[in-house]
C-alpha positions in Angstrom: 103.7 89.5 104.4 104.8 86.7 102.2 101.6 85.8 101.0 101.4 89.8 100.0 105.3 89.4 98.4 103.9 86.1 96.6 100.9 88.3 94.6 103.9 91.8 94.4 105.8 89.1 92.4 103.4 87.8 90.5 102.3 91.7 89.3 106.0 91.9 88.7 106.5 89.1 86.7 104.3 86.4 84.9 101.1 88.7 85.2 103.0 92.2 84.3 101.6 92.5 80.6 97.8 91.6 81.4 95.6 94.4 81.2 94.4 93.3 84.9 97.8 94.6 86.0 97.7 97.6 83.9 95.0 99.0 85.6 95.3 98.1 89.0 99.0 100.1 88.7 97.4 103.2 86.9 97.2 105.1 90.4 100.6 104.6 90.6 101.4 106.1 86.3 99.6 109.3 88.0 102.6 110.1 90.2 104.9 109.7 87.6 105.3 113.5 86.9 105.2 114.1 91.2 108.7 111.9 90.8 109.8 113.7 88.3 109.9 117.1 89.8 110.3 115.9 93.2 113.6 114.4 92.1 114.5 117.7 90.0 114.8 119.7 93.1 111.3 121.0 93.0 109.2 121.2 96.3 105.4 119.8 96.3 102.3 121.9 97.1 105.0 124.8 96.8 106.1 124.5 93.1 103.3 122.1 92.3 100.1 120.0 93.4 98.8 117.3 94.0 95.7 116.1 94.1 96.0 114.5 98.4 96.8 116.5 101.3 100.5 117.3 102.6 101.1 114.2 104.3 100.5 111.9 101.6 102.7 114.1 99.1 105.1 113.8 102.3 105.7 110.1 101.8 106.0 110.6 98.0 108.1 112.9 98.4 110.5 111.0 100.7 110.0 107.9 98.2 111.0 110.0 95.1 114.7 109.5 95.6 114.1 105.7 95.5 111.9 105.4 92.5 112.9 105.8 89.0 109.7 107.5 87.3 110.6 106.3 83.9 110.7 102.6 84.7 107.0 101.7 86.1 108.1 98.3 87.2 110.6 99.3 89.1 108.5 102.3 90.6 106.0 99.6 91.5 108.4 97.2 93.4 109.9 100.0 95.5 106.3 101.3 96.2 105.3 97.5 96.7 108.3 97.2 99.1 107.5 100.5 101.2 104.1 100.0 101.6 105.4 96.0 102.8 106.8 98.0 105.8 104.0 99.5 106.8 102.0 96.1 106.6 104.3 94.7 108.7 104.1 97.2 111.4 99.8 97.2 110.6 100.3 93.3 111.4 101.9 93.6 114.5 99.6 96.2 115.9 96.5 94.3 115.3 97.4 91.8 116.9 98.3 93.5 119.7 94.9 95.0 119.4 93.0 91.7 119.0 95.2 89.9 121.7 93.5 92.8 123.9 90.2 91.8 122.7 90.1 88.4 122.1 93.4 86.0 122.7 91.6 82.8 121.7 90.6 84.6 118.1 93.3 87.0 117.7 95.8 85.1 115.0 92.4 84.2 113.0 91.2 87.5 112.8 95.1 88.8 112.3 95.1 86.6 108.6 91.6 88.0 108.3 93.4 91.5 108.4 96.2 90.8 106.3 94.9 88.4 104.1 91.6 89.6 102.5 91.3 90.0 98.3 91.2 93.5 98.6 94.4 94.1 100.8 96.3 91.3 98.3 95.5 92.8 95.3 95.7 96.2 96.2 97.8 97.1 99.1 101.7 97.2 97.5 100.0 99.4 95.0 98.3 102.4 97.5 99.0 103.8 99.8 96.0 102.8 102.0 98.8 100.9 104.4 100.1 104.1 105.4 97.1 105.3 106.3 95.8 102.0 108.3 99.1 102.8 110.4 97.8 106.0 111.8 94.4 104.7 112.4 95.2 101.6 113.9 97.6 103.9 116.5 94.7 105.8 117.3 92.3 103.3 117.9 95.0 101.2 120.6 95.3 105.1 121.9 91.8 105.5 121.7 91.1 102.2 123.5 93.8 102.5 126.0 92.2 105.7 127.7 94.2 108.3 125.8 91.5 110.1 123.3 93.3 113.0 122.8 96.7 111.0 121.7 94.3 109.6 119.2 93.1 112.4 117.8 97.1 113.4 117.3 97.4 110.2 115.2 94.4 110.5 113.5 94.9 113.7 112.8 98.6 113.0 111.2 96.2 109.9 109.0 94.0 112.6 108.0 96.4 115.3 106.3 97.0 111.5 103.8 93.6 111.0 103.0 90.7 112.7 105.4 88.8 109.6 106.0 90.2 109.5 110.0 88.4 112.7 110.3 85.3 110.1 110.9 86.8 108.3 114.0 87.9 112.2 115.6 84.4 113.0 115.7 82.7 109.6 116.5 85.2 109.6 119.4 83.9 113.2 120.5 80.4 113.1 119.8 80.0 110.0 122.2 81.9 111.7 124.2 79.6 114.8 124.5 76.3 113.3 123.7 77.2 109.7 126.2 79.7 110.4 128.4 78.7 113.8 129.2 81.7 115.4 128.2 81.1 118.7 127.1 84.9 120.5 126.5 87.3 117.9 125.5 86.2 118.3 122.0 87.8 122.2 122.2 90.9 120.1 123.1 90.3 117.7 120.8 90.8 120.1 118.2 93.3 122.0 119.7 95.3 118.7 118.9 93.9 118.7 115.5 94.9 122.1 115.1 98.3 121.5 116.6 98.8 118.5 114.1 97.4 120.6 111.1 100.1 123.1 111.8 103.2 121.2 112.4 102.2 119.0 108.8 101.2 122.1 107.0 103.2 125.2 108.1 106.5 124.5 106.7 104.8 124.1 103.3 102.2 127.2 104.0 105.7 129.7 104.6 107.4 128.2 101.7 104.0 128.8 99.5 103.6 132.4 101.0 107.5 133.1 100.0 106.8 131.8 96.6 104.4 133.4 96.0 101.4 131.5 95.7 99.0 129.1 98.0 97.5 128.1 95.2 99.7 124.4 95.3 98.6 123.9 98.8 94.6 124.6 97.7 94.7 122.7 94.7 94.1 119.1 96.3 90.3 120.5 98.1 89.7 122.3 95.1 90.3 119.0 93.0 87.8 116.9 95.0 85.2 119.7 94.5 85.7 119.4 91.0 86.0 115.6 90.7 84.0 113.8 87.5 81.8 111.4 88.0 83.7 108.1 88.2 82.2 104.5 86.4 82.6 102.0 89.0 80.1 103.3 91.7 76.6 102.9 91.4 75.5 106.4 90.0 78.2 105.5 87.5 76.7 102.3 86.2 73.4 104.2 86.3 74.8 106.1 83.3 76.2 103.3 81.0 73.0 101.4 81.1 70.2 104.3 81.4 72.0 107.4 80.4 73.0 110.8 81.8 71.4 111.4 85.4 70.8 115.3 85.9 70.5 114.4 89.5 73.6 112.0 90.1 75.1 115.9 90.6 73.6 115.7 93.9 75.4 112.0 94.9 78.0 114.2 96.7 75.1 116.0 99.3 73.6 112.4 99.7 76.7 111.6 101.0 77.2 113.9 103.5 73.3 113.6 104.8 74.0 109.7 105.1 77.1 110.8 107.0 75.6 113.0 109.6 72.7 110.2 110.2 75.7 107.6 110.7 77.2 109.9 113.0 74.1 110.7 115.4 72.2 107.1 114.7 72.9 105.1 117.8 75.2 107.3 119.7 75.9 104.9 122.3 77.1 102.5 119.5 80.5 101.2 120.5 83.7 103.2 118.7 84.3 100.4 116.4 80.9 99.9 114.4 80.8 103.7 114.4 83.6 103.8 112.4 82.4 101.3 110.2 78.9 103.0 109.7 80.5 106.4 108.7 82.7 104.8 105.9 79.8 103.0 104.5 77.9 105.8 104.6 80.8 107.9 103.2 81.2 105.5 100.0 77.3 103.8 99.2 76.4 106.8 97.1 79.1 108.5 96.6 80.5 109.9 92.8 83.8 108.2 93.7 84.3 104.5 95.0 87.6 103.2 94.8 88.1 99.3 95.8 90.8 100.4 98.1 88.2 102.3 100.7 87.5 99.1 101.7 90.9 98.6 103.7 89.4 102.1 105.4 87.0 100.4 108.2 88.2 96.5 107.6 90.2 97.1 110.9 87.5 98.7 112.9 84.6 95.9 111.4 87.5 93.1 112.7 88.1 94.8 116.1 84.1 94.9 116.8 83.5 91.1 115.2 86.3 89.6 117.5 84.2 90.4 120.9 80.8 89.0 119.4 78.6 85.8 120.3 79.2 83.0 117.6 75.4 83.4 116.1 76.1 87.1 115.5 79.9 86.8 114.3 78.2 83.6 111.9 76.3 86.5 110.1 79.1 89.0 110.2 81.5 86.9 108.3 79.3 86.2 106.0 78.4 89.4 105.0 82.2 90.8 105.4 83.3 87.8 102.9 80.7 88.2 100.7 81.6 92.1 100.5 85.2 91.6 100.3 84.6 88.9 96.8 82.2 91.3 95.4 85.0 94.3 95.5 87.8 91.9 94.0 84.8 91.5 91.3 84.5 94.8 90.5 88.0 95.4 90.6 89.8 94.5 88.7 87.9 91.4 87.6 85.1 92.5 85.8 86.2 96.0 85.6 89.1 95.2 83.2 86.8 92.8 80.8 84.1 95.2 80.8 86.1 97.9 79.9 86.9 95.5 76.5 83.3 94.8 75.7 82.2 98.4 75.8 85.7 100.4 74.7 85.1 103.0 76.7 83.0 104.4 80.1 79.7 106.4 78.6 76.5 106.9 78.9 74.6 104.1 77.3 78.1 102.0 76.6 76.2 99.5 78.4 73.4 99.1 75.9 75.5 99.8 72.9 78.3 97.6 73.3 78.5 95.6 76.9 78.1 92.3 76.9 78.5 89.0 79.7 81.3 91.0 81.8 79.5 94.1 81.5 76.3 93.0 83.0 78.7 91.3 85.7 80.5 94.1 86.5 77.4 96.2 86.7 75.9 93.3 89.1 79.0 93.1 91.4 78.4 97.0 91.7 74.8 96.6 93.2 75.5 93.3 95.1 78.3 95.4 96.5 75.9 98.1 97.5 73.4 95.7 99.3 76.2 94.1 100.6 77.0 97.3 102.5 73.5 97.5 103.3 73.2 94.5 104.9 76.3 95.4 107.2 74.8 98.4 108.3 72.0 97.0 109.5 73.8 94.6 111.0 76.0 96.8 113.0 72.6 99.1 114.2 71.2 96.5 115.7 74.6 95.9 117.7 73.7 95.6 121.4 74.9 99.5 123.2 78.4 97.7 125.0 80.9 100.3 125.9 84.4 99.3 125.1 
């Protein structure tokens, strides 16, 4: 927490005008107008959108009366200082979770969680704490015996961003395909369905007496429709060889890698499983924020504290290695490529990019092999039940 108040201060202060800064808080200048009508009386995904699901436009929402949209510093500290109380309840809970794990490694890998580049630089500024809160609930629930409790708190992490969706149905399919299971998962999503109601239907009869569901469709419609973004691997494809025709299809890649994840190894332990379906969510996909990372950095900690010293050796290497390379993208080289070239195109690369450009774009791809190299990693993972 105070090494995470240290760099919130620094943003705030000595660092504010730098166009490293400037970036980093430009998710936050796209909720500026959310503020604005939430404070103006107006009710989200009823009177407007919003491009997440109901839970994150929840916390927003509930943050609105705080935040004064027209002043982005301040926006930023009170955003830096609600997200601070979810990092401190993420803290405490993995510990508690490592403790069960590993007593001996449980405050080392506790600064591991709190303390990695990408959680520094971008955790005050998304919401991705928020989100670790409900995931980390439902793993302890998850490893405590209770799978359907942790589909409930999964479920609640998914209607803020649908990654936890992953972990729902790793838990069942090892639970069918393993354990021999073969109803819980009806269950399972009776609980999703239960959750899904309680988060959406208040905003669904509000919508329906409106008028109009089209506020409460708008966020799946937007991911649909999403452009191509520059700092993924299809994207720096573009600004060195040109437009790729096929980088259409990076979204359907995606999903194959994601069903392979899911039935690879189904006797893979919850953790890794986790881990494999994020990295096979993100390597090819048409959007790669720096932030996903903070997605399965819990679960790749709570599977690494158990392991032999030769395997956790290669692990940390690998998980360090990954986690420099994403503070290299972003915003290091991100920032000072976006100078040399003046703009994300096809063929900026060639026309105007220069040292940082060729940085940037070899951060991207180190990244990617990176990720590569943890996948294999975690498939070769002896078949240990938790």
């Amino acid at each position: 927490m105070v090494a995470r108040a240290i760099v919130l201060t620094l943003g705030l202060s000595d660092l504010w005008d730098t166009p490293y800064v400037s970036h980093m808080v430009q998710d936050l200048r796209t909720w500026h107008d959310f503020f604005v009508k939430a404070r103006n009386g107006l009710t989200p995904y009823v009177d407007f959108s919003k491009e997440y699901p109901v839970g994150a436009g929840v916390l927003y929402w509930a943050m609105a009366r705080f935040v004064d949209p027209e002043d982005l510093r301040q926006t930023v500290l009170v955003h830096g200082l609600w997200m601070g109380v979810f990092d401190l309840a993420n803290t405490v809970l993995a510990y508690r979770l490592f403790r069960a794990k590993n007593p001996e490694r449980a405050l080392a890998f506790t600064l591991l969680f709190s303390l990695n580049l990408t959680a520094l630089l971008l955790g005050p500024i998304r919401f991705e704490s928020a989100l670790v809160f409900f995931v980390l609930l439902g793993y302890g629930a998850a490893a405590g015996g209770r799978p359907l409790q942790a589909v409930a708190f999964w479920s609640v992490g998914f209607w803020m961003k649908w990654l936890p969706a992953f972990f729902m149905v790793a838990q069942e399919w090892r639970a069918f395909v393993v354990d021999r299971i073969r109803w819980r998962w009806l269950r399972a999503m009776g609980a999703f369905l239960g959750v899904a109601a309680l988060m959406n239907g208040p905003f669904v009869w509000a919508a329906w007496r409106h008028g109009s569901l089209a506020p409460l469709i708008a966020p799946w419609r937007f991911h649909m429709e999403r452009p191509l973004y520059w700092d993924t691997l299809l994207g720096v494809g573009q600004i060195w060889l040109g437009p790729l025709p096929w980088e259409r299809y990076g979204s359907w890649w995606t999903l194959g890698l994601v069903v392979l994840a899911l039935v690879a190894r189904p006797r893979l332990r919850l953790e890794y499983k986790g881990v494999l379906l994020c990295i096979a969510a993100i390597v090819f996909n048409r959007i790669y924020s720096a932030q996903f990372h903070l997605w399965f950095y819990p679960f790749l900690l709570l599977g690494m504290i158990t392991e032999s010293e030769g395997r956790l050796r290669r692990f940390l290497i690998i998980a360090v290695a990954l986690d420099v390379l994403n503070a290299i993208v972003f915003p290091l080289s991100f920032t000072l490529c976006l100078e040399e070239i003046g703009g994300f195109s096809p063929y900026a690369a060639v026309a105007n990019g220069g040292l940082w450009t060729v940085v940037f774009s070899a951060a991207i791809i180190l990244r990617t092999v990176a990720l590569g190299a943890l996948a294999v990693l975690l498939l070769k993972t002896p078949p240990v039940d938790p």
